[in-house]
C-alpha positions as CSV (number, residue, x, y, z in Angstrom):
1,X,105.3,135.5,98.6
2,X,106.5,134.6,102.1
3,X,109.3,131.8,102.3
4,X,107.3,129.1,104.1
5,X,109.6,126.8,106.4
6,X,111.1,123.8,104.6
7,X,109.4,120.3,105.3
8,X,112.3,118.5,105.1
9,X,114.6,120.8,107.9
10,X,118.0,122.0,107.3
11,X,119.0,118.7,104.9
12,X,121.1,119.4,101.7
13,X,119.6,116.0,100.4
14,X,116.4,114.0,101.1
15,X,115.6,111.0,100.2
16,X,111.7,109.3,98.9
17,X,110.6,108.5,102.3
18,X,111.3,111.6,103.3
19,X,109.6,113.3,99.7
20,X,106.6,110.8,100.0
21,X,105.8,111.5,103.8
22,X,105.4,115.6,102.8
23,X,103.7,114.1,99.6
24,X,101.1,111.5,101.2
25,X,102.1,108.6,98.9
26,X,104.6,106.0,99.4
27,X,108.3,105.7,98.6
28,X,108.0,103.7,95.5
29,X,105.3,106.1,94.0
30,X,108.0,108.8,94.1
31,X,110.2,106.5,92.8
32,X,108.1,105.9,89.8
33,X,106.7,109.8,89.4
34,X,110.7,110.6,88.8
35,X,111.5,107.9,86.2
36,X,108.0,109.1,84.4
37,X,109.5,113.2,84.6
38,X,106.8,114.3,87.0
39,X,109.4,114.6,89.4
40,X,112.6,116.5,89.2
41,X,115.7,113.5,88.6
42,X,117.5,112.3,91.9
43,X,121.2,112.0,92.3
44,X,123.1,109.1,92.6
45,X,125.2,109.1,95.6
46,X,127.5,105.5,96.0
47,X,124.2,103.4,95.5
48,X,121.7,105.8,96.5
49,X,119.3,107.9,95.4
50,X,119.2,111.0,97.0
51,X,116.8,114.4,95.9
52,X,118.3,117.9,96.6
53,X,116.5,119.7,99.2
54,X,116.0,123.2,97.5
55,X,115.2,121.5,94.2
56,X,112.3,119.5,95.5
57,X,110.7,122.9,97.6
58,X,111.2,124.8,93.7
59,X,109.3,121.7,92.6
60,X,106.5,122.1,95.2
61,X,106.3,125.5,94.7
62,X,105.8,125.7,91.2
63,X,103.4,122.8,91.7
64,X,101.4,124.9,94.4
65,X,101.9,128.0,91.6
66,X,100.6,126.4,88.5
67,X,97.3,124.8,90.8
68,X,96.7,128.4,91.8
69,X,97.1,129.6,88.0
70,X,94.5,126.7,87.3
71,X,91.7,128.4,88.8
């Protein structure tokens, strides 16, 4: 399969704004979709929360792979 271009640019680390624009929900729903296990556990950087880039496109593309495997 094609590497598609990354939705989040050349970042190391994203944060949920940037996660829930690509997503369509808001900040706190990502928020609450990682403390549930939906969504791959941020890092804590000083007092942030911070996602790696590369492990939130794995996430999305297993997500995309498993919808496909669905039908």
């Amino acid at each position: 399969m094609p590497k598609r271009p990354s939705p989040f640019g050349s970042a190391t680390l994203v944060d949920a704004r940037e996660i829930a624009v690509f997503l369509g929900c808001s900040p706190k729903h990502v928020r609450r979709m990682a403390e549930k296990g939906q969504l791959p556990q941020p890092v804590k950087v000083g007092r942030l929360y911070r996602w790696s880039r590369q492990t939130i496109e794995n996430w999305i593309d297993q997500q995309e792979g498993d919808r496909h495997a669905a039908h």
